[in-house]
KOLLO-818089 format. One line per field, with one value per residue (C-alpha): residue number from 1; residue in one letter; x, y, z. Coordinates in steps of 0.05 Angstrom, whole numbers, plus 5000, padded with zeros to 4 digits. Each point is the difference from the previous one (the first is absolute). Layout:
% residues N
resi	[NUM  ...]
resn	[A  ...]
u	[X  ...]
v	[Y  ...]
w	[Z  ...]
END
This chain:
% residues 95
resi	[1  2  3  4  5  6  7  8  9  10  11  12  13  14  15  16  17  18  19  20  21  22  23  24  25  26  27  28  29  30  31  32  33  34  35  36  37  38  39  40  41  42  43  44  45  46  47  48  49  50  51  52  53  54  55  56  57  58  59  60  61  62  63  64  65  66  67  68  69  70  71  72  73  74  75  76  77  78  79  80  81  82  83  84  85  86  87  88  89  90  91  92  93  94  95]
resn	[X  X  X  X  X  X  X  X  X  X  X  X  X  X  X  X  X  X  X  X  X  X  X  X  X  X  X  X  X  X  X  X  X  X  X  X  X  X  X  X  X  X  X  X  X  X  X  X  X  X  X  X  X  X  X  X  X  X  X  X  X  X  X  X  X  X  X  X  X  X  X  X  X  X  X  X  X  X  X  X  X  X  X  X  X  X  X  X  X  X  X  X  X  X  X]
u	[5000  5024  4991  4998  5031  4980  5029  4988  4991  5045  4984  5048  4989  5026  5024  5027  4939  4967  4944  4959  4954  4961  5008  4939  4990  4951  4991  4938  4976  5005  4978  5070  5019  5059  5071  4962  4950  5051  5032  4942  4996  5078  4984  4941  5038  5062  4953  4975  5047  4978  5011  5064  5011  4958  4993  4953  4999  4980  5014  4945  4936  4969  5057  5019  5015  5041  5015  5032  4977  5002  4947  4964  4981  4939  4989  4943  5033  5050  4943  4967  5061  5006  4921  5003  5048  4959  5025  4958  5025  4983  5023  5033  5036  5019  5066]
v	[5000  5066  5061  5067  5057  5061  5068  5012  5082  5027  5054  5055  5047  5060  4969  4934  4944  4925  5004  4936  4967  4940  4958  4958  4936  4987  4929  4988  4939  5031  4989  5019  4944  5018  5037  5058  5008  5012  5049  5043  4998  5019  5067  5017  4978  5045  5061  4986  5028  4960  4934  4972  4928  4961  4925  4959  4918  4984  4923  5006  4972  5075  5044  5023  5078  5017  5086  5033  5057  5068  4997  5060  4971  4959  4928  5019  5062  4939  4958  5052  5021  4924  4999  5061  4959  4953  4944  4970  4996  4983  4998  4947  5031  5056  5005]
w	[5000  4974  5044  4968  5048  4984  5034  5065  5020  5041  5058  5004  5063  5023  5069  5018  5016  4996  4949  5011  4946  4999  4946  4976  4954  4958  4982  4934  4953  4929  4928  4981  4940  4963  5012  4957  5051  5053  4946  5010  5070  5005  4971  5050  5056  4982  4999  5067  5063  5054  4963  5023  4969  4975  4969  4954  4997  4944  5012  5058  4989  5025  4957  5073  5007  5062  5005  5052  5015  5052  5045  4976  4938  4996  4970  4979  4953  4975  4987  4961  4951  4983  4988  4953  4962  4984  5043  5057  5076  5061  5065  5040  5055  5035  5046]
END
């Protein structure tokens, strides 16, 4: 399995200090099929900030999506962007 790192924002303040940020994971069952549909996905993801890796197994029976992700963004807005594409998700898990 083949994670895809994308960058991770960095805080810059004025004075020295420990900036603390819950990372989530999201864990779906997709209708992802084919290396090209995780193309497409690659594309959304790298436009989204709070997206920090992600993964798709396609050799799993549910095309399993696993996305880390800050805490302040939703599942439910990841869920959404993947829906608008055209590609249907649902929830297995959230840590």
């Amino acid at each position: 399995m083949e994670f895809h790192k994308l960058k991770i924002p960095s805080v810059k303040t004025e004075t020295p200090r420990t900036i603390t940020q819950v990372i989530r994971i999201l864990i779906c069952c997709t209708s992802f099929q084919t290396k090209e549909d995780v193309q497409k996905i690659t594309s959304l993801f790298g436009l989204i900030p709070e997206v920090i890796s992600w993964t798709v197994d396609l050799e799993d029976c549910d095309k399993v999506l696993i996305v880390m992700r800050w805490e302040d963004m939703t599942a439910s807005f990841v869920k959404l962007k993947l829906q608008g594409c055209d590609f249907l998700i649902r929830e297995m898990s959230e840590l």
